[in-house]
MIKOLVO-13250 format. One record per residue (C-alpha): residue number from 1; x, y, z. Coordinates in nm, 4 decimals. Each point is the difference from the previous one (the first is absolute). Layout:
BEGIN
{NUM, {X, Y, Z}};
...
END
This chain:
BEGIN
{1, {0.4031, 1.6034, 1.1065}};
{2, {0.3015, -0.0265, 0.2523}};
{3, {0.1006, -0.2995, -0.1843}};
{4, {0.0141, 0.1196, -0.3462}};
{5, {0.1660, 0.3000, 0.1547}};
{6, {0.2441, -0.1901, 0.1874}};
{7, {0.1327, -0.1559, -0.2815}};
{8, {-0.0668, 0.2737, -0.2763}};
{9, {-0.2870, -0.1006, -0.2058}};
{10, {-0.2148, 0.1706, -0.1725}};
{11, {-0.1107, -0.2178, -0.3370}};
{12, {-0.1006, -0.3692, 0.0306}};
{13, {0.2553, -0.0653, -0.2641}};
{14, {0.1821, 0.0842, 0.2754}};
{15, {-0.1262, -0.2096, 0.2831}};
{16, {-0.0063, -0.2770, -0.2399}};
{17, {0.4226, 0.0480, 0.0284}};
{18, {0.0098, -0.0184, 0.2685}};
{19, {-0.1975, -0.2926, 0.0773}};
{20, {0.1436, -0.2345, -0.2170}};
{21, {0.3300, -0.0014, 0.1466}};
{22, {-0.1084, -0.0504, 0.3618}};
{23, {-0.2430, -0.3042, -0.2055}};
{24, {0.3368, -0.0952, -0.1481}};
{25, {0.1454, -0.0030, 0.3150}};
{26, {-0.2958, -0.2000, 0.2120}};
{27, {0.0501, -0.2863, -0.2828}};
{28, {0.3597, -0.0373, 0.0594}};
{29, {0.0029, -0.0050, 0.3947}};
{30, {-0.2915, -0.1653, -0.0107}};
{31, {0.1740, -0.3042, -0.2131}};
{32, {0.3188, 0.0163, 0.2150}};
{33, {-0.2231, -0.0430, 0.3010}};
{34, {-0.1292, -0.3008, -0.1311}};
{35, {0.2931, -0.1676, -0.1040}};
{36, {0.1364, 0.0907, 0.3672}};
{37, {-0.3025, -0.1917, 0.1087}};
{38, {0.1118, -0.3339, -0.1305}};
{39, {0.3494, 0.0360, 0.0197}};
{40, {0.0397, 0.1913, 0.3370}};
{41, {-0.3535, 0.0145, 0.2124}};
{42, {0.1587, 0.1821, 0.2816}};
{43, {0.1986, 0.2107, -0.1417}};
{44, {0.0278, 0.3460, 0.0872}};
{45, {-0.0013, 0.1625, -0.3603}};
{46, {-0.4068, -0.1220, -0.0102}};
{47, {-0.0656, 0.2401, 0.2971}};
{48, {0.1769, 0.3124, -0.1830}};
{49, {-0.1664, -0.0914, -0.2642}};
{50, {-0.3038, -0.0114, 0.1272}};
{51, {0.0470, 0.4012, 0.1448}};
{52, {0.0982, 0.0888, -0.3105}};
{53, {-0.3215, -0.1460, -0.1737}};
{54, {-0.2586, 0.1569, 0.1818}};
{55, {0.0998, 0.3821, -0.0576}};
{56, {0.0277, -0.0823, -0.3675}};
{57, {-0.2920, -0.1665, -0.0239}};
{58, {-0.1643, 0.2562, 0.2040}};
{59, {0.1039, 0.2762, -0.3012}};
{60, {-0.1247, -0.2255, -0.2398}};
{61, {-0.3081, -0.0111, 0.0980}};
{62, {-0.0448, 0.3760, 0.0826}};
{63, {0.1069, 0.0689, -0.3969}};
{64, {-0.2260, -0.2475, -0.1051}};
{65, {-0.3292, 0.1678, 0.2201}};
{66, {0.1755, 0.3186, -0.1143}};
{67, {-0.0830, -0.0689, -0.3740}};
{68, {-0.3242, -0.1192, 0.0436}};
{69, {-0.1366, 0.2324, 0.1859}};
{70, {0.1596, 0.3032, -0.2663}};
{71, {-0.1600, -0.2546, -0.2656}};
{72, {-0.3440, 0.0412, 0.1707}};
{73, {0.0486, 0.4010, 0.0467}};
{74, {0.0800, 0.0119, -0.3999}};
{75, {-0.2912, -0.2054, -0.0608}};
{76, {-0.2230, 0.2207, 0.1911}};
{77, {0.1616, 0.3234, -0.1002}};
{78, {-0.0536, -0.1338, -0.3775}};
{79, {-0.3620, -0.0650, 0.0937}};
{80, {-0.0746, 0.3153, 0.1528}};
{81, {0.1915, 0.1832, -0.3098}};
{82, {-0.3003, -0.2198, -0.2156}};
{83, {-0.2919, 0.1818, 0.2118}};
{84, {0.1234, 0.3063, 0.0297}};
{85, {-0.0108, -0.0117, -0.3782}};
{86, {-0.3409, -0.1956, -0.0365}};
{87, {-0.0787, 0.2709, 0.2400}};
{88, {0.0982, 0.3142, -0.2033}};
{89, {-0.1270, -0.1593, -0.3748}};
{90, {-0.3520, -0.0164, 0.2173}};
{91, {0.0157, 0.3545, 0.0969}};
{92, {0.0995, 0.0850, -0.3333}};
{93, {-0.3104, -0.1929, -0.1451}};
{94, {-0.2031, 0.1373, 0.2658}};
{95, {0.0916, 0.3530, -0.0470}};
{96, {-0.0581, -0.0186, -0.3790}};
{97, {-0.3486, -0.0897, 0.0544}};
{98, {-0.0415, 0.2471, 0.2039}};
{99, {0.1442, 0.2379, -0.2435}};
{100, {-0.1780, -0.1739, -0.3067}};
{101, {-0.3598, 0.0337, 0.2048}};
{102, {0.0788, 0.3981, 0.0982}};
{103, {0.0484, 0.0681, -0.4226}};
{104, {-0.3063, -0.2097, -0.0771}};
{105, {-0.2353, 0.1639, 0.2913}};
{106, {0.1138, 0.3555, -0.1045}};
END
């Protein structure tokens, strides 16, 4: 909740917005890195990379548990809607045979 707060999100379109920049982002650092590796192994520039990687990866994976876990409360919510309903038609049914059996015992 802090996180989506944080960074103002309220809509997984949203989150989705902002991940893919910061997944954007990860791929191009992530390919300069490696090209550092073979042209430069000890260069400095791999180690700032590096600090930079992990907070952006660490986002990335907090919007990606983020939308799972709202795609599991939907799918429960949606499932619970479907009882609730199952529920009521029963008590409907149920109520009419009451009713029915009340106007044929009269």
């Amino acid at each position: 909740m802090e996180f989506l707060q944080k960074h103002g999100i309220t809509t997984r379109e949203e989150l989705e917005n902002y991940r893919k920049p910061l997944e954007q982002q990860v791929l191009a650092l992530t390919k300069e890195r490696h090209r550092l590796y073979r042209a430069e192994p000890e260069s400095v520039r791999i180690q700032e990379i590096t600090g930079t990687l992990k907070p952006l990866r660490k986002d990335i994976r907090m919007c990606v548990k983020i939308e799972q876990h709202s795609l599991e409360i939907e799918q429960r919510m949606r499932e619970l809607e479907k009882q609730s309903e199952h529920e009521k038609q029963e008590s409907c049914e149920q109520a009419g045979k009451e009713h029915q059996e009340q106007r044929e015992g009269r």
